[in-house]
N, C-alpha and C positions, 0 to 999 in steps of 0.2 A: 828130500831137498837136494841133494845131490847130483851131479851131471849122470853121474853114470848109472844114478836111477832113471832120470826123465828119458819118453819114447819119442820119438819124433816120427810121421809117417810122409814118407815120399809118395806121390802117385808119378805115374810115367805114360805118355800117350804118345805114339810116334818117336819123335826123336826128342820130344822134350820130356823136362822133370822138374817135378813142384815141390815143393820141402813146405808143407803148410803152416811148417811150427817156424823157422826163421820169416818166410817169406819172400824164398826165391823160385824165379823161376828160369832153368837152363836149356839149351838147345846145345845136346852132343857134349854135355859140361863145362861150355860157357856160360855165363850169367848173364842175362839179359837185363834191361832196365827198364821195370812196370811200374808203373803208376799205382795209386792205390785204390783210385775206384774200380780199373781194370782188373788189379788182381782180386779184389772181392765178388767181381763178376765171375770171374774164373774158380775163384775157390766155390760160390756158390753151386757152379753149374758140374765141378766135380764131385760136390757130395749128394747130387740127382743126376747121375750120369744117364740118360736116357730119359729120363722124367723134366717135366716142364716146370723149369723158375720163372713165375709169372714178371710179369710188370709191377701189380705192386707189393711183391714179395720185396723185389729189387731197391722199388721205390722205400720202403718200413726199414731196409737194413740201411741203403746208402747214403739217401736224400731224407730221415724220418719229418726233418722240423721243417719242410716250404714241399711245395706243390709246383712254384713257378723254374719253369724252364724244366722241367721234369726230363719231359721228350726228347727236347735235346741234347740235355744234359745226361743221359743214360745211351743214344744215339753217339754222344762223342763217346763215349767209355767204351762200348764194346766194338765201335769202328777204330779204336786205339789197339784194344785185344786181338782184335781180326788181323791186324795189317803187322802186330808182333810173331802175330803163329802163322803170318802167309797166309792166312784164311779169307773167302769173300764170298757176302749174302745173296749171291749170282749160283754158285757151285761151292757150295760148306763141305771143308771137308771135319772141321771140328762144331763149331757153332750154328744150330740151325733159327734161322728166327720164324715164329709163328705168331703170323699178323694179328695185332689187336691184343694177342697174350701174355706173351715172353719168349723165353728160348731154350732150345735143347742142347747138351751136349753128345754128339753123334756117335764120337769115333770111343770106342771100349775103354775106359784107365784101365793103368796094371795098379792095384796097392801096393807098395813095397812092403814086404815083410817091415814090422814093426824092430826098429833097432835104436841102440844109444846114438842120437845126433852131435853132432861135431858141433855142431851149433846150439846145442842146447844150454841154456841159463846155469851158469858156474855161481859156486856159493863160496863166498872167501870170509874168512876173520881175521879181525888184526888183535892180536893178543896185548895185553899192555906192554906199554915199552919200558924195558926195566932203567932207571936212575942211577946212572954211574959216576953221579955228583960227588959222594961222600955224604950229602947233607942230605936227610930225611924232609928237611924243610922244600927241598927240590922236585918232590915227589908229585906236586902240581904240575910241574913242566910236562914231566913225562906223561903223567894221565890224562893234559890238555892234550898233549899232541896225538895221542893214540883217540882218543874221541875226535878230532877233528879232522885226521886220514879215514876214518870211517864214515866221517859225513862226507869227506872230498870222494874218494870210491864210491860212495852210495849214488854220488849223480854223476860218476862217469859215462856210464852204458848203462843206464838201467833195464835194458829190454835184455841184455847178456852176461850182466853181471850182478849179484846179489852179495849183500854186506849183511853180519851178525852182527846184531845191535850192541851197543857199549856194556850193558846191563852182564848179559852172558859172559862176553866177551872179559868183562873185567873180574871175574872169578875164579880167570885164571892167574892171576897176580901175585909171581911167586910159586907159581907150579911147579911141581919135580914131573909129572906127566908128561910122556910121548906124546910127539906130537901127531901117532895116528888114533892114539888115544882123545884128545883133546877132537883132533878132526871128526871123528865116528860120534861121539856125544852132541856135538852142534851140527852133524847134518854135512858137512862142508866138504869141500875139495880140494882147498886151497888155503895154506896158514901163513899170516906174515908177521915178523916177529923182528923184534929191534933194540936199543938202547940207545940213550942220548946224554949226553955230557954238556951243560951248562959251565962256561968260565971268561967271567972281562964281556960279556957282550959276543961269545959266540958261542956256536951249540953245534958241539961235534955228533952224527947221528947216522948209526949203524942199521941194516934192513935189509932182509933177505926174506926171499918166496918160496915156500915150499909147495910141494904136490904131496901130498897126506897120503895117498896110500901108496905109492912107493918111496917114501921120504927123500925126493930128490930136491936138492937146491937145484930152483930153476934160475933165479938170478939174486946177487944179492948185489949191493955200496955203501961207500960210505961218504957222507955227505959232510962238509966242513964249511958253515956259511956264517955270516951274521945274524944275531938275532931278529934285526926288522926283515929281513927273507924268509922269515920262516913259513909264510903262506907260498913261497918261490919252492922251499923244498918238498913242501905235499904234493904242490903240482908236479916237480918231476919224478916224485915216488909214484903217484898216481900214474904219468905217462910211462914208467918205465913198468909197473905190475901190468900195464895194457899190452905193451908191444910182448911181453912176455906170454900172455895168456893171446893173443894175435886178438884183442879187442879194440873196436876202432874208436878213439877217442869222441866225447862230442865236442863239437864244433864251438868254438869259444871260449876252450879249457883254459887256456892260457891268460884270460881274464880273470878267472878266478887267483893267482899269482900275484895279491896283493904285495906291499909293503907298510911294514907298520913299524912306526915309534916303537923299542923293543921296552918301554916301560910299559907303553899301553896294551902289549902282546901280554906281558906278564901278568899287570891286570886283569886283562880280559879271562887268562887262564886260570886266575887264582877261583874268578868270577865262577866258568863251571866247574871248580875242583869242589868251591861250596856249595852251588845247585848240586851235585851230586848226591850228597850226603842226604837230603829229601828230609831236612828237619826247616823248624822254625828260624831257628838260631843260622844256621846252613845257606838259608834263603835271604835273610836279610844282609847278611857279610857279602852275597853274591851279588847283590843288589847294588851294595855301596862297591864292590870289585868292577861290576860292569857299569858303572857311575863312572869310576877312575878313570877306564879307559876312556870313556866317551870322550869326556872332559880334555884328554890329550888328541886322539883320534875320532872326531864326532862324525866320521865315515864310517862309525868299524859299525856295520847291520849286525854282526853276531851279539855282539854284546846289548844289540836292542831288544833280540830275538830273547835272548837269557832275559832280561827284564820283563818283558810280556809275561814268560810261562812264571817267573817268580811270584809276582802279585800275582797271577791266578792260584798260584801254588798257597800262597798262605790265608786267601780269601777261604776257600777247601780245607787249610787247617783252623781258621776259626780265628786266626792273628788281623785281619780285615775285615772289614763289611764289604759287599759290591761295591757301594757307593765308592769306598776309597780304592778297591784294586780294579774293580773292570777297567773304568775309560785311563787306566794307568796303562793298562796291559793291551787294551785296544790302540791305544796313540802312539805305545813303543815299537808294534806289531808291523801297522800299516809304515812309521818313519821307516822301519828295516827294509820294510820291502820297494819302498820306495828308492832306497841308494844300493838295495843289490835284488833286483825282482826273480832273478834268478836261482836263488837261492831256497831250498825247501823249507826248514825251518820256519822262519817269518809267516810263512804264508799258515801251515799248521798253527801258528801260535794266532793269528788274526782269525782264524776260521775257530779255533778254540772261545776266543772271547765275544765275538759273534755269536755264540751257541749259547754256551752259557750265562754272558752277561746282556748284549745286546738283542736276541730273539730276533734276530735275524738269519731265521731258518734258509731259505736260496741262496744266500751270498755267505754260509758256512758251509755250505755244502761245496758250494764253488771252490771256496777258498781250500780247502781239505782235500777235494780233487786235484786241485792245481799243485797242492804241495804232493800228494802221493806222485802224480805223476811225473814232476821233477827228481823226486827221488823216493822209489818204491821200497828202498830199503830202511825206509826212518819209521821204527815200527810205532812209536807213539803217536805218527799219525795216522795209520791202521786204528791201532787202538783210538784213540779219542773219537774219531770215525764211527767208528762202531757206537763208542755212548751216545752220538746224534743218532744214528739209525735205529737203535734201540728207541730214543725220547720219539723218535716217528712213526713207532710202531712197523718200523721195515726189518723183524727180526731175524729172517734168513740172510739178507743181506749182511745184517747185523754180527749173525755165526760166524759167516766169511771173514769177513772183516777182521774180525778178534781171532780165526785162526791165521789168518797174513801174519798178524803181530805176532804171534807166537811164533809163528817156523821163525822169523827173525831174531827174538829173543827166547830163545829154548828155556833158557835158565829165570827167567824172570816169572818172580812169585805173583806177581799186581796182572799179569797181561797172561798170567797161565787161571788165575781167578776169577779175570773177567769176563773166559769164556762162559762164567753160567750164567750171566746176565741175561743174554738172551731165551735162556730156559725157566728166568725167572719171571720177565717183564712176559713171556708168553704164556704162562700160565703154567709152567711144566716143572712143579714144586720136586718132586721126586728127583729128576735130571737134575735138579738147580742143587737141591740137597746132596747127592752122591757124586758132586764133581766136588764140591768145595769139601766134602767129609774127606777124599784124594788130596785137594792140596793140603789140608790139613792133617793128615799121615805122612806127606813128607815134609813139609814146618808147622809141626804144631802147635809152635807160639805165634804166628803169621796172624795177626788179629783182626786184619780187612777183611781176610774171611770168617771168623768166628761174626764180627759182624754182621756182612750177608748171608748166614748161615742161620741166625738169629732171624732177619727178616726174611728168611724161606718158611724157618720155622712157626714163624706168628700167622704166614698166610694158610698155614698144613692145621692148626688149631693146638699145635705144640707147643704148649705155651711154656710150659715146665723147660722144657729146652731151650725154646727162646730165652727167660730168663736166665739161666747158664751161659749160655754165651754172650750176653750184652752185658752180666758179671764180670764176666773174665776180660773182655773189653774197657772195662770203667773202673774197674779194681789196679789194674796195668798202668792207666794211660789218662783216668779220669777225661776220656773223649768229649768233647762238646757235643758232639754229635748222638755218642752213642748213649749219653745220659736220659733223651728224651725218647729213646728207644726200648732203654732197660724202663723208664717209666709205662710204656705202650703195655709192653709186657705184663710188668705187675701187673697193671690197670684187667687187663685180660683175665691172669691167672687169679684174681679175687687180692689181691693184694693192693687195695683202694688207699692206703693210708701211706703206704711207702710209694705210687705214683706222686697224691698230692706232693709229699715233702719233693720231690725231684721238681714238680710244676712251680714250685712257686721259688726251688732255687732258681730256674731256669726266667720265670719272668722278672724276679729281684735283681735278675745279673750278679747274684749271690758268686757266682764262680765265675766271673770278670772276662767272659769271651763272649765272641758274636757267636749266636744261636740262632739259625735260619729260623724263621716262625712257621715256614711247614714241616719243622721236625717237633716245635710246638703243640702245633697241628695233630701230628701221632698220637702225642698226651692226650689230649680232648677225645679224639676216636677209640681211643681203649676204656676212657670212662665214659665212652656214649654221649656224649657232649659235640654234638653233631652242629650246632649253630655256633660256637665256640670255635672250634674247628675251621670253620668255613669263614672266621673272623682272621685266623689266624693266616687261613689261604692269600685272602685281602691284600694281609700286612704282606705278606712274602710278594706279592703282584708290586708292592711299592717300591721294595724293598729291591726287588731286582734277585730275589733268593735265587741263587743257582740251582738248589731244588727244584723249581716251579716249572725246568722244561721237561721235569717225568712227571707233569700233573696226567699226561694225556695215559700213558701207559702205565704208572704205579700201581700192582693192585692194592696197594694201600688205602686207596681212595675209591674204592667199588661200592663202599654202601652210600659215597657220596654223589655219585655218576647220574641219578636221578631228581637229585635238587633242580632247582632252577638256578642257586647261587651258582651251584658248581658249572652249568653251562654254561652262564655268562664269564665264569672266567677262561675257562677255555674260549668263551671268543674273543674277549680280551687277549688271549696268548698267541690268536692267530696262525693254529698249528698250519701246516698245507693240506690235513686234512683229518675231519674230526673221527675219533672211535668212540663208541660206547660200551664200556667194561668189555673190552679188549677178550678174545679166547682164540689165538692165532694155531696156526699150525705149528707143532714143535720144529725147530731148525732143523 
């Protein structure tokens, strides 16, 4: 993760030189200014130096989605490349064109030796900023403002600058640790580290950058402003950690520099000090925190953004039904993005409840796209990414994806576990098994994975273990979830009489939470109760069960794949495109 791991390779031709990984290109160590369909013609025709880049090699990388204006359009591009290298299709001294095909590149590149690039992607974290309030009650302030300089950094440069997600990043809270020690564990190059002082309506706030492996302060200040500036002071930490590391702001930074009612700032921050805590109780305080605000500031998009993922959050813990959290969490999603579209978050949180509530596969995917690449450092939208690409059966993609999140959040158990999803939805029980038996050697009470460790093991015919672990789940935590799992189980392992007792607490609402009825569903398929089952699929179709987008890839549902009920709900679910008991290539 590190700059001073990443290579960067120059080629050099004549008097110029290409840096493939930033994306310049110089004559004599000038920078010149290319366009970008030009420099992909260029880059193409350096990695076949002598060899022909057809036309419509050209046409599949540049132009892939229209056909119209082709000619011309690939005509202007490389008459732009020609006339920047002096070059002409009369006498080439670099570009040769051959009629009807494509083009060569003539004159030899040199490779540079492969070396650390000046311009390679720097990795920063912002450590929590410690509360020199006096009052422990103040300790939101500071944890809002260190998660919220990490979302502001996450979309300043993202093609040069990479942010460690809050998760990691907040473990260090209270550290007696170096801070080349801290830097070496997350990967990074760069630590920024602070304290802030709340009194009467201002906030005194201290920050300073370091460079990690030679512990040099490269700049630090201190900042003495009003509390409604406090979006004013991220912005100038943000531009001053830029000019320090010689990163070019983007364009428009200065709009993010809101002002806010400092009541409704407070709120807003108490809002994610709750989300953070990832409980029920946690969720709903956050709820009514990002209510508050609203209600003073009905601009502030963050606090719509925390509303979305909260009702998604507790639909997932079993405290909602869809019906009551999706179109809660979809309408807060899209108002957000509507009053700041700019912003990553919102858009992740909209492309979230499109996935899983709305089944609206293209426009979550869109939407997921749009938020990474506003800000590539938000690693939960990597991860949740990845659970779409999994329910699509896309599970190398899928790999990728849940490793982004990870280098971003090193330390996080949830986004270091969900790497074996992909190993699981493809069939590769073994892999899925010995990753989560790892995260479970280093948190052995970390029970999302004893969970899916459970459902690796029902699909291996380990049933005896499965049982064990959806114990150790439901014994803890008495899970909604995982009750009709340890029932699967039993039903498997010949233990018919302690699944019923679990089925008929589960359809009595005997234990007073919503129970998805495709985890119903499980119950049925371990006592062979296959038409039951496929009843319960139904209800989950109606129901909106967020379950219902891994009908496609679950092997849980392989002896069902040749029904006819079960086709029809798969075309009822309108995946983008149907499998049949799935056996992919492992990631």
């Amino acid at each position: 993760m590190s700059s001073m791991q990443t290579i960067s390779s120059t080629v050099r031709f004549a008097t110029f030189e290409v840096d493939l990984e930033s994306r310049e290109l110089r004559k004599q160590g000038m920078r010149m200014r290319l366009e970008e369909k030009p420099f992909l013609i260029l880059e193409m025709l350096l990695q076949r130096p002598g060899g022909v880049v057809t036309r419509k090699a050209l046409r599949e990388k540049l132009w892939p989605d229209t056909h119209v204006r082709f000619d011309q359009n690939l005509n202007t591009a490389v008459n732009k490349l020609r006339d920047l290298l002096g070059d002409s299709a009369q006498s080439p001294r670099f570009i040769e064109t051959l009629p009807r095909l494509g083009y060569r590149f003539i004159c030899a590149p040199i490779h540079a030796e492969k070396v650390p690039s000046a311009n390679a992607k720097k990795m920063l974290a912002v450590l929590p900023f410690q509360n020199l309030s006096g009052d422990p009650q103040q300790d939101f302030f500071a944890d809002g403002l260190t998660e919220e300089l990490i979302s502001h950094l996450g979309q300043m440069n993202p093609r040069r600058l990479g942010v460690i997600a809050r998760t990691s990043a907040i473990q260090y809270k209270g550290t007696k640790k170096a801070v080349h020690e801290i830097a070496r564990e997350l990967g990074v190059d760069y630590i920024i580290e602070g304290s802030v002082r709340c009194a009467e309506g201002h906030a005194r706030i201290t920050v300073q950058l370091i460079e990690a492996r030679e512990q040099t302060n490269l700049w630090s200040s201190n900042y003495e402003r009003q509390l409604r500036q406090i979006f004013q002071v991220q912005a100038d930490i943000a531009r001053e950690v830029g000019a320090s590391l010689a990163l070019e702001l983007l364009p428009g930074d200065a709009a993010c520099a809101l002002e806010f009612d400092p009541s409704a700032h407070e709120a807003y921050l108490r809002g994610r000090y709750y989300f953070g805590r990832r409980t029920e109780e946690g969720l709903r305080k956050a709820i009514t925190s990002f209510e508050t605000a609203l209600s003073i500031e009905p601009r502030c998009a963050r606090s719509l953004s925390g509303i979305s993922d909260s009702y998604s959050m507790l639909c997932w813990y079993g405290a909602l039904s869809p019906a009551e959290s999706g179109p809660q969490a979809a309408d807060a999603a899209a108002r957000a993005i509507a009053i700041e579209p700019s912003l990553s978050e919102p858009h992740a949180s909209l492309a979230l409840a499109r996935f899983w509530y709305e089944w609206d596969w293209s426009g979550a995917e869109a939407e997921f796209l749009r938020a990474i690449e506003l800000n590539p450092s938000y690693a939960y939208a990597h991860h949740w990414y990845a659970a779409y690409l999994n329910a699509m059966g896309r599970f190398e993609e899928a790999h990728t994806a849940q490793r982004q999140a990870r280098d971003l959040d090193p330390h996080s158990l949830m986004l270091n576990m969900g790497a074996a999803d992909s190993f699981f939805f493809s069939r590769n029980y073994d892999a899925a098994i010995k990753h989560l038996l790892a995260v479970l050697e280093q948190s052995p009470n970390f029970l999302p994975a004893h969970f899916n460790l459970g459902r690796a093991y029902v699909q291996t015919g380990m049933f005896q273990q499965a049982v064990s672990a959806f114990e150790k789940v439901v014994h803890l935590t008495r899970n909604h979830v995982a009750l009709p799992t340890l029932a699967q189980a039993y039903a498997l392992a010949d233990r018919t009489d302690e699944a019923r007792i679990i089925l008929q607490e589960v359809q009595q609402d005997i234990i007073g939470r919503y129970v998805p009825a495709p985890m119903i569903a499980r119950i049925h398929l371990g006592l062979g109760e296959f038409e039951a089952a496929l009843d319960c699929l139904d209800k989950g179709l109606q129901e909106r069960s967020y379950w219902m987008v891994f009908l496609n890839t679950d092997p849980v549902y392989d002896t069902l794949r040749a029904h006819p009920r079960f086709t029809h709900l798969l075309n009822q679910m309108a995946f983008p495109s149907l499998l049949s008991c799935r056996s992919a290539a492992t990631p």
